[in-house]
DSSP file (Angstrom, degrees, kcal/mol; ACC not computed):
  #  RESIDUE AA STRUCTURE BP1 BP2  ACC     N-H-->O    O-->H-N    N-H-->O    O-->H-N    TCO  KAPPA ALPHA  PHI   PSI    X-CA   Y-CA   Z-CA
    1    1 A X              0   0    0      0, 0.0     2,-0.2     0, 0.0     0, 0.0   0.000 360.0 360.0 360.0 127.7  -38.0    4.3  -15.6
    2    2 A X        -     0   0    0      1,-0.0     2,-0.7     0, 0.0     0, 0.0  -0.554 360.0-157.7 -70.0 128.0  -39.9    5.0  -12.2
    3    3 A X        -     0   0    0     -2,-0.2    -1,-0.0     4,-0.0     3,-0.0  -0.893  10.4-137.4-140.1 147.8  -39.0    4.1   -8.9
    4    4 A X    >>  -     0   0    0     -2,-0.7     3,-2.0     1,-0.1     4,-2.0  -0.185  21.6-120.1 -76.4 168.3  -41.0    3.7   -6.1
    5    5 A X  H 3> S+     0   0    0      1,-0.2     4,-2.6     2,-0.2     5,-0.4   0.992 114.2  55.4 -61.8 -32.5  -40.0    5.2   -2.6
    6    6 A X  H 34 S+     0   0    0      1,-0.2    -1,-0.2     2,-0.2    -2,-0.1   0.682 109.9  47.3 -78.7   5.0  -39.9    2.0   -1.0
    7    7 A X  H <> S+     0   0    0     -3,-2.0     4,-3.5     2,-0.1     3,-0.4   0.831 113.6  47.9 -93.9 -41.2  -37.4    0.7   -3.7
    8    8 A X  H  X S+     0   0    0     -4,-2.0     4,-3.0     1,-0.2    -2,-0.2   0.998 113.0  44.9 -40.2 -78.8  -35.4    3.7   -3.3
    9    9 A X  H  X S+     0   0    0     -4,-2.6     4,-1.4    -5,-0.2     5,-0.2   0.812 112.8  54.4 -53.8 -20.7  -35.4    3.4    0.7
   10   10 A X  H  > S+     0   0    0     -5,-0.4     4,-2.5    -3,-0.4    -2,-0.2   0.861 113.7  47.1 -84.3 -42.3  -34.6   -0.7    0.1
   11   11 A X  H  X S+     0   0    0     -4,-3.5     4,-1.4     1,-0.2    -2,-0.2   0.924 109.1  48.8 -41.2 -66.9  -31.6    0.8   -2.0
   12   12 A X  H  X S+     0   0    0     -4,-3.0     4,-2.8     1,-0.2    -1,-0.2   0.812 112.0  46.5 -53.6 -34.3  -30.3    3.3    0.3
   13   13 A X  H  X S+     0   0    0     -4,-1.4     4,-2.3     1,-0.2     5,-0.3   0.875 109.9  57.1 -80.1 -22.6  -30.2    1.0    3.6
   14   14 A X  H  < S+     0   0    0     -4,-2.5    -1,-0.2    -5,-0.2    -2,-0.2   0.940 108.9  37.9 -53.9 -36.4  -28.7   -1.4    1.7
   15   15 A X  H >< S+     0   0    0     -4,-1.4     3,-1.7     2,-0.2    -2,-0.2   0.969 114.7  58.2 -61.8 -63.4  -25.7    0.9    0.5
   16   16 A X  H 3< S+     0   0    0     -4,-2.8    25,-0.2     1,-0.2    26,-0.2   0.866 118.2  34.0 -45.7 -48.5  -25.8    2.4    4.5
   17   17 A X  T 3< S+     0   0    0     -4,-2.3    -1,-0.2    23,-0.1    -2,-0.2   0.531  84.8 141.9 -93.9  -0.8  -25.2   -2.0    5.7
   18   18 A X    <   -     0   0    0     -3,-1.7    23,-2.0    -5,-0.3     2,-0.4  -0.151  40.8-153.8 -42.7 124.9  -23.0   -2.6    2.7
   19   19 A X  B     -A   40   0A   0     21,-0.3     2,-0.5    22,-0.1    21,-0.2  -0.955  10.4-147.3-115.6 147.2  -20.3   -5.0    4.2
   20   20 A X        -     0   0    0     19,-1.5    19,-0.3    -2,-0.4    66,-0.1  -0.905  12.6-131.1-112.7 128.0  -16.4   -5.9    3.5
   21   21 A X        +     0   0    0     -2,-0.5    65,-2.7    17,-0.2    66,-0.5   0.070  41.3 141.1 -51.4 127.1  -14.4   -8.6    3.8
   22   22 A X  E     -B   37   0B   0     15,-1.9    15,-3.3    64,-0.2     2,-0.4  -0.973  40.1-110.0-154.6-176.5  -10.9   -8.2    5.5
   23   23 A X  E     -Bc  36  88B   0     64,-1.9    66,-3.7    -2,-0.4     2,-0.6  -0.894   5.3-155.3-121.9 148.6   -8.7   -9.9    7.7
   24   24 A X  E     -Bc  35  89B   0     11,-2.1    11,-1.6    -2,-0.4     2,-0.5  -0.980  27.3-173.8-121.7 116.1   -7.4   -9.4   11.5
   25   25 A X  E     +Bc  34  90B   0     64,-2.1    66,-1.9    -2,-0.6     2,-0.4  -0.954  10.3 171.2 -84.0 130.6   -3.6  -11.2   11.9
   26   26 A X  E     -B   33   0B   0      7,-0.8     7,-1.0    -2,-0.5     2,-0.3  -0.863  12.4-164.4-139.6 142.2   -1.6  -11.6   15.2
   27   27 A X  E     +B   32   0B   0     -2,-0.4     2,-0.3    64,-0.3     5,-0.2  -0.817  12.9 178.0-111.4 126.6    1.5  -13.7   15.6
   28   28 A X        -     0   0    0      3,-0.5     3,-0.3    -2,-0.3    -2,-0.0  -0.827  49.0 -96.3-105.9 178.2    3.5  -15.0   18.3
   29   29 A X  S    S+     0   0    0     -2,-0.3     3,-0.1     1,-0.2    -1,-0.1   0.957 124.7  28.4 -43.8 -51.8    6.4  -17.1   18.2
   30   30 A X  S    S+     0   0    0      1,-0.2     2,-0.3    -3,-0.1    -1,-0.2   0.494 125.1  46.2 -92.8  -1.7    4.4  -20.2   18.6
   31   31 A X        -     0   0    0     -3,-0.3    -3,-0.5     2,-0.0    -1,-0.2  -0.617  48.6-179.2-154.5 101.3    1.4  -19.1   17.1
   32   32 A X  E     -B   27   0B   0     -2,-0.3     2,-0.3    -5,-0.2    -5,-0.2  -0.562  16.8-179.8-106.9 147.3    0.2  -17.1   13.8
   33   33 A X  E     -B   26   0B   0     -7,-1.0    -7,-0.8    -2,-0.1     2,-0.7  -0.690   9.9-176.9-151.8 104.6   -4.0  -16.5   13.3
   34   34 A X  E     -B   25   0B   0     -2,-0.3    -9,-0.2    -9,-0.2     2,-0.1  -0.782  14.5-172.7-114.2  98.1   -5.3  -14.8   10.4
   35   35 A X  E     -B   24   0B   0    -11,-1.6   -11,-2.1    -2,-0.7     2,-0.4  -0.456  13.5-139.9 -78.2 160.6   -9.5  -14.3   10.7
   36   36 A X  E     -B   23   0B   0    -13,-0.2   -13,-0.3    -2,-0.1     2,-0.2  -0.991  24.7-176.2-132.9 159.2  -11.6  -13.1    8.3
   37   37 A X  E     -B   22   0B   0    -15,-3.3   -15,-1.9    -2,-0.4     2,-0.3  -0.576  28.8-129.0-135.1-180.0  -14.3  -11.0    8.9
   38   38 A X        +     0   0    0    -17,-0.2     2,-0.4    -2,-0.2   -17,-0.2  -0.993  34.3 167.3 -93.7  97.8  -17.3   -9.1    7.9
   39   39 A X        -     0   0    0     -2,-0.3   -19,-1.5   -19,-0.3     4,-0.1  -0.850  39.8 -98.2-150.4 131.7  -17.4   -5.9    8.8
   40   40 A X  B     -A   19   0A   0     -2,-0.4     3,-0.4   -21,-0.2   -21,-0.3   0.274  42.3-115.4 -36.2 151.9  -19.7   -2.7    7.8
   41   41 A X  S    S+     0   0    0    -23,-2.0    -1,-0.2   -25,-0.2   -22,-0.1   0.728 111.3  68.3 -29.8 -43.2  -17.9   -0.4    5.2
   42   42 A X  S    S+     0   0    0    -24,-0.2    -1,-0.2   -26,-0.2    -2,-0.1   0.556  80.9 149.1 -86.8 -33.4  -17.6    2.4    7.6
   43   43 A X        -     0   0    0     -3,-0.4    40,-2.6    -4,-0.1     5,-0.1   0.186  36.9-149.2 -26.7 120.9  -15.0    0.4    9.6
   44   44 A X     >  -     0   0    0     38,-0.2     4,-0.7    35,-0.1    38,-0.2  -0.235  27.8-118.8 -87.3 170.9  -12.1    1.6   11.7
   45   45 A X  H  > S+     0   0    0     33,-1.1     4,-1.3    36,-0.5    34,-0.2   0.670 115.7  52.4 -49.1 -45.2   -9.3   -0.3   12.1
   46   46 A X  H  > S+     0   0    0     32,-1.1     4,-0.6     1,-0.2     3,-0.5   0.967 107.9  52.7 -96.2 -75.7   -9.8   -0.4   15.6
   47   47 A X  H  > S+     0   0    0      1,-0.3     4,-1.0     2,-0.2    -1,-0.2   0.261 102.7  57.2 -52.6 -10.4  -13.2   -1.6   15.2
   48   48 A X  H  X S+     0   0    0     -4,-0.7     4,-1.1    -2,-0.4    -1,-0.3   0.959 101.0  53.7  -9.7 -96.6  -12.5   -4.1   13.2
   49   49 A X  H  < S+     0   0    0     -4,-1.3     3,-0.4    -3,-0.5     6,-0.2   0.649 109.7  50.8   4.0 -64.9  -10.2   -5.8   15.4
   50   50 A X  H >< S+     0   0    0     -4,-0.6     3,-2.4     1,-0.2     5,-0.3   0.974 103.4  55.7 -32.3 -80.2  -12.6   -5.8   18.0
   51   51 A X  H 3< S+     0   0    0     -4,-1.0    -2,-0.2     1,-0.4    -1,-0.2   0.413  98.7  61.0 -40.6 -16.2  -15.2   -7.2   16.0
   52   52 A X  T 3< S-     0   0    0     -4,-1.1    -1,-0.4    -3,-0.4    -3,-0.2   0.474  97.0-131.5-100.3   5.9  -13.1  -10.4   15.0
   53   53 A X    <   +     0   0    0     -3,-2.4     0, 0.0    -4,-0.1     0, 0.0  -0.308  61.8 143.6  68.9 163.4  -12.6  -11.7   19.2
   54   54 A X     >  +     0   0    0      4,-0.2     4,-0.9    -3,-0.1     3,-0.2  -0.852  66.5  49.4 -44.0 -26.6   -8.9  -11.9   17.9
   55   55 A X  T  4 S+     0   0    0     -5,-0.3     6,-0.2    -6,-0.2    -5,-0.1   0.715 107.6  53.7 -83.1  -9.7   -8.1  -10.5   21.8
   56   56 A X  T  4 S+     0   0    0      1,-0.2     3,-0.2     3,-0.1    -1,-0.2   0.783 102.6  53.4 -98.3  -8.7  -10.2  -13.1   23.1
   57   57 A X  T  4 S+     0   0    0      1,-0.3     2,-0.5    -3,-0.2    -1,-0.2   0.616 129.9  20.6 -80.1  -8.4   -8.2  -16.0   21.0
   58   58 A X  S >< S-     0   0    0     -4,-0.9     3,-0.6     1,-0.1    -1,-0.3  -0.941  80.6-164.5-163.5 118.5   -4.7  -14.5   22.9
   59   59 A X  T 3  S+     0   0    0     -2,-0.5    -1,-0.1     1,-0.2    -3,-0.1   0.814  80.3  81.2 -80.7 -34.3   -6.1  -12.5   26.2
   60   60 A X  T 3   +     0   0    0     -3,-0.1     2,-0.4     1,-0.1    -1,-0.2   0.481  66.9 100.2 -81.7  22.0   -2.9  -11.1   26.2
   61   61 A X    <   -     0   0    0     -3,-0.6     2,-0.5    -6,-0.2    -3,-0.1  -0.867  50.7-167.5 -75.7 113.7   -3.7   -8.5   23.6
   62   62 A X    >>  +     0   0    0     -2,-0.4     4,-1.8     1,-0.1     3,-1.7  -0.887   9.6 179.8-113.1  78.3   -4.6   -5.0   24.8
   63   63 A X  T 34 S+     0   0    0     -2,-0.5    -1,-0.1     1,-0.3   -13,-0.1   0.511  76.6  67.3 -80.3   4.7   -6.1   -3.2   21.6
   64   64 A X  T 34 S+     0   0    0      1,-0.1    -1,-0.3     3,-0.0   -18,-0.0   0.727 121.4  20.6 -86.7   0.1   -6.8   -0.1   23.1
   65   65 A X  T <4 S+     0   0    0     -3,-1.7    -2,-0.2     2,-0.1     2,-0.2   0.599  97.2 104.6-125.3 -13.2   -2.9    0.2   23.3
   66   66 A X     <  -     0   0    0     -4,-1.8     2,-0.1     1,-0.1    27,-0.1  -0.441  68.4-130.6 -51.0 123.1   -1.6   -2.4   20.5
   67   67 A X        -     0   0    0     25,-0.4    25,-2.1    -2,-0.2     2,-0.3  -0.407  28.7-151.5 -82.0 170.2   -0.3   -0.5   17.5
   68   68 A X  E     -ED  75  91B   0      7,-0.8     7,-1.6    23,-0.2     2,-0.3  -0.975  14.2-164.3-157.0 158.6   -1.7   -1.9   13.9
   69   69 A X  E     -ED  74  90B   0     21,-0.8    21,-3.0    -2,-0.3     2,-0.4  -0.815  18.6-142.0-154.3 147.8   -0.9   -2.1   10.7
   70   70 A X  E >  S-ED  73  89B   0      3,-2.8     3,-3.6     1,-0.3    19,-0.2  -0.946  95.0 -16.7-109.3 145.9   -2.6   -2.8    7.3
   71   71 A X  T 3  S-     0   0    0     17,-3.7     2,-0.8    -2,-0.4    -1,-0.3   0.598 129.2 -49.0  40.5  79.3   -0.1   -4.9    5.3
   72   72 A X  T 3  S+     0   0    0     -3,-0.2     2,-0.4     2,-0.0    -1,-0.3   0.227 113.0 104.6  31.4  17.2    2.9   -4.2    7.2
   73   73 A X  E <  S-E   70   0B   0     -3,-3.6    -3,-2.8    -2,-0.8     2,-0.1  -0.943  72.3-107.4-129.5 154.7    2.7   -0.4    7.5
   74   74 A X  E     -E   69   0B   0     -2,-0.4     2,-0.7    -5,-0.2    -5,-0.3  -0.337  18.0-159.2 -48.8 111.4    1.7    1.5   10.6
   75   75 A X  E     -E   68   0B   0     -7,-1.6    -7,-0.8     1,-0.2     3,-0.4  -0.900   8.1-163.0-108.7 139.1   -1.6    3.2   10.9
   76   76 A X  S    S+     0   0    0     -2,-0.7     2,-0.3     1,-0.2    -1,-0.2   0.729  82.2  43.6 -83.8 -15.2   -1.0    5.7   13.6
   77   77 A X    >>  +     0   0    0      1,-0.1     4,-3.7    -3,-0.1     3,-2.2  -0.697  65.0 174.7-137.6  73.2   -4.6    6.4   14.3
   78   78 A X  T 34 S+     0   0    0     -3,-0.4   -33,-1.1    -2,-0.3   -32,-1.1   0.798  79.1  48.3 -58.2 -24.5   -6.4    2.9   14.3
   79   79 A X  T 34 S+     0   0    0    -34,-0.2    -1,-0.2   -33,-0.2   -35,-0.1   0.563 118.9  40.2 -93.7  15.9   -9.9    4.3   15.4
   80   80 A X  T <4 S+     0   0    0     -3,-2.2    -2,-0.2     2,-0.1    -1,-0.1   0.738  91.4  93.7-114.0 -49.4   -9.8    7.0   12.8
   81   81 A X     <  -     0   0    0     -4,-3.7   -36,-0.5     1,-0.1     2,-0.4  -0.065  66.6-151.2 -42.8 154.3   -8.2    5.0    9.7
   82   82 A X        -     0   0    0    -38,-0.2     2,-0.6   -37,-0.1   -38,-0.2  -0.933  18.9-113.6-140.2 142.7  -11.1    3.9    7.8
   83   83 A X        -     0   0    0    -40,-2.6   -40,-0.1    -2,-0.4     3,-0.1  -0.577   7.9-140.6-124.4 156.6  -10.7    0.2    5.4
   84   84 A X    >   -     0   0    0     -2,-0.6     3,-1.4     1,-0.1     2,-0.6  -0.260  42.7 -89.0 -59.7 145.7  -10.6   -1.3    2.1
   85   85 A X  T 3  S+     0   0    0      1,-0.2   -63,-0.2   -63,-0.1    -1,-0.1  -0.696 114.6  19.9 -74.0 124.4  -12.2   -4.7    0.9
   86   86 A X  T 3  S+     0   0    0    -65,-2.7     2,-0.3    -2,-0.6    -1,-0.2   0.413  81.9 146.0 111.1  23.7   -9.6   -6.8    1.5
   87   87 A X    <   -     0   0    0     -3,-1.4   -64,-1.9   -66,-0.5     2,-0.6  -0.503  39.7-136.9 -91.0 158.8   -7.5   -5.5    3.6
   88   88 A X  E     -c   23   0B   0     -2,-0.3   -17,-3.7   -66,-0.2     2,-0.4  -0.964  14.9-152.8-118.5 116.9   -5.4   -7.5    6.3
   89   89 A X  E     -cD  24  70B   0    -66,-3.7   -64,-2.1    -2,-0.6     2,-0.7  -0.813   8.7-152.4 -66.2 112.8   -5.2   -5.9    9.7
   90   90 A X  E     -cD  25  69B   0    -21,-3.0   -21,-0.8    -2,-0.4     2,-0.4  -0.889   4.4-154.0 -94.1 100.0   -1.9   -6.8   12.0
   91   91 A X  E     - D   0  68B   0    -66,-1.9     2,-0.4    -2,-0.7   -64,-0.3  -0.746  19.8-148.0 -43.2 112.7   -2.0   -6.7   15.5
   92   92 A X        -     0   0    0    -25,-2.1   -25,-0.4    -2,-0.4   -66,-0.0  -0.872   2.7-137.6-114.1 139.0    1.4   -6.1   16.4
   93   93 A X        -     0   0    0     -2,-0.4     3,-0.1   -66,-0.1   -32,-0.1  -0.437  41.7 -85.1 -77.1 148.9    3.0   -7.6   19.9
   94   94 A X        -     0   0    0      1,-0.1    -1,-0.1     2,-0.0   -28,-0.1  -0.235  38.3 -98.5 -24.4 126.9    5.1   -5.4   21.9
   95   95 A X        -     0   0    0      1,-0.1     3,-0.1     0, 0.0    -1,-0.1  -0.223  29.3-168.9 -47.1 153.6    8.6   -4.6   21.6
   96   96 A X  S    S+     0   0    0      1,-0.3     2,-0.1    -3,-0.1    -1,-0.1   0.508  71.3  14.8 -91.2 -11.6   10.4   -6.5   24.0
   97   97 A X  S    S-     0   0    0      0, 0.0    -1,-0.3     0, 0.0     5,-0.1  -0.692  89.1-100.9-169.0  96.4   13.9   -4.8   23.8
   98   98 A X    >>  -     0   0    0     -2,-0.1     4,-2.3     1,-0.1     3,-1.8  -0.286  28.5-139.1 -29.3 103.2   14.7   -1.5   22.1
   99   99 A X  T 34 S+     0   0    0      1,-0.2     4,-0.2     2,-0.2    -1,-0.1   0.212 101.5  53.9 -20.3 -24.8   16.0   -2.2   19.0
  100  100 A X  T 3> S+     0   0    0      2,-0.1     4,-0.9     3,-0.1    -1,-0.2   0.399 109.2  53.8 -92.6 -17.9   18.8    0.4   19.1
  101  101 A X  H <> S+     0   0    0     -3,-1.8     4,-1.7     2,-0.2    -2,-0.2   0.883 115.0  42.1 -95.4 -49.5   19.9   -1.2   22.7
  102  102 A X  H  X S+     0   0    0     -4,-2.3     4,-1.8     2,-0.2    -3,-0.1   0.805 105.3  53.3 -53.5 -36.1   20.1   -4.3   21.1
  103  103 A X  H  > S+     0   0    0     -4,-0.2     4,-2.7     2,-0.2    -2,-0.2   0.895 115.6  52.8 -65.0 -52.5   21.8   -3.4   17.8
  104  104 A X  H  X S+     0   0    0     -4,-0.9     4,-2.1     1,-0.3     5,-0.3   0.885 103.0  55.5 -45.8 -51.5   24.5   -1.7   20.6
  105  105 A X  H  X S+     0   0    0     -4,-1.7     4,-1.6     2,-0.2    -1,-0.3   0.847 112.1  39.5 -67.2 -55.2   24.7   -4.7   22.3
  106  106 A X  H  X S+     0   0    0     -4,-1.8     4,-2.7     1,-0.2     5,-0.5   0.891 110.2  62.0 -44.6 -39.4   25.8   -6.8   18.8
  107  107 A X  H  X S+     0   0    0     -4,-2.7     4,-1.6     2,-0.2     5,-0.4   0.942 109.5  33.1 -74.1 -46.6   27.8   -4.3   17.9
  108  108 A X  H  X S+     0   0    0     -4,-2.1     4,-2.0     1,-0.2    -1,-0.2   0.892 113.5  60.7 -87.1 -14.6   30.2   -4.5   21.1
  109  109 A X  H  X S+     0   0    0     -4,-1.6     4,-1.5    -5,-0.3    -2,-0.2   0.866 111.5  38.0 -77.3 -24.1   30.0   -8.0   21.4
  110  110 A X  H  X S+     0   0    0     -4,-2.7     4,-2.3     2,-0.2    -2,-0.2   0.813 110.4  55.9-105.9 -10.4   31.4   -8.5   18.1
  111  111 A X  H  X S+     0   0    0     -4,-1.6     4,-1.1    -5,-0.5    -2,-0.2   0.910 111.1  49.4 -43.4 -54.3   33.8   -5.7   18.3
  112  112 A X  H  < S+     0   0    0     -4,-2.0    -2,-0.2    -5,-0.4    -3,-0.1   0.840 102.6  61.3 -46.5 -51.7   34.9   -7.8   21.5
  113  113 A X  H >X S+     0   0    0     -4,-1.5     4,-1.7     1,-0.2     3,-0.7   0.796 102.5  55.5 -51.3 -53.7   35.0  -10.9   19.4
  114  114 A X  H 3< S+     0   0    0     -4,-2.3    -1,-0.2     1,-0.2    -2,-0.2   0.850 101.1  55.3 -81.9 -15.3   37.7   -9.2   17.2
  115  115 A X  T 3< S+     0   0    0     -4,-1.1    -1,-0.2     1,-0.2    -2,-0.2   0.432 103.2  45.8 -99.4  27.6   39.8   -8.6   19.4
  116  116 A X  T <4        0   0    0     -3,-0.7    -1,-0.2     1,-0.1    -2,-0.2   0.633 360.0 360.0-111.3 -26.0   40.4  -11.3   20.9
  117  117 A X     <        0   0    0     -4,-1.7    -2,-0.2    -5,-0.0    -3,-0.1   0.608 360.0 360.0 -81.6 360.0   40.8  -13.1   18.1
């Protein structure tokens, strides 16, 4: 079977604009938003993110310094990680309270707690 260039050349940009579906989460206490998007093949993590306004529904999201996650694990290099159809991107908020300072903080308060009782 023959094919002509200009079916060939419709093939190849087509493959080149091929897009996949995923999803962009961020959470707050008061407020959960999971888009879904469109987004070329080729797609970072980070670019993704952009591309869904998710910072422009909660301003107070800073993605050039917000860490992200597909599915609850870390990608350490969101503009390099590259994504799957279907994958769900996490925005993650700041700590608020070192976790280790906090765990310390239970830890002597209920230590405290027993002996007084």
């Amino acid at each position: 079977m023959e094919t002509n260039s200009s079916e060939a050349m419709n093939s190849n940009t087509e493959t080149k604009n091929a897009e996949i579906s995923i999803e962009v989460a961020y959470a707050t206490p008061e407020k959960q938003l999971i888009l879904t998007v469109s987004v070329p093949e080729d797609c970072s993590v980070y670019d993704a993110a952009v591309a869904s306004g998710i910072d422009q529904k909660f301003p107070e999201i800073d993605l050039e310094s917000s860490k992200m996650g597909i599915f609850s694990k870390l990608v350490s290099k969101p503009k390099v990680q590259m994504l799957k159809p279907g994958d769900r991107i996490e925005v993650y908020r700041p700590l608020l309270i070192d976790p280790k300072e906090s765990r310390k903080k239970r830890a002597a308060k209920a230590k405290d707690d027993r002996t007084k009782a």
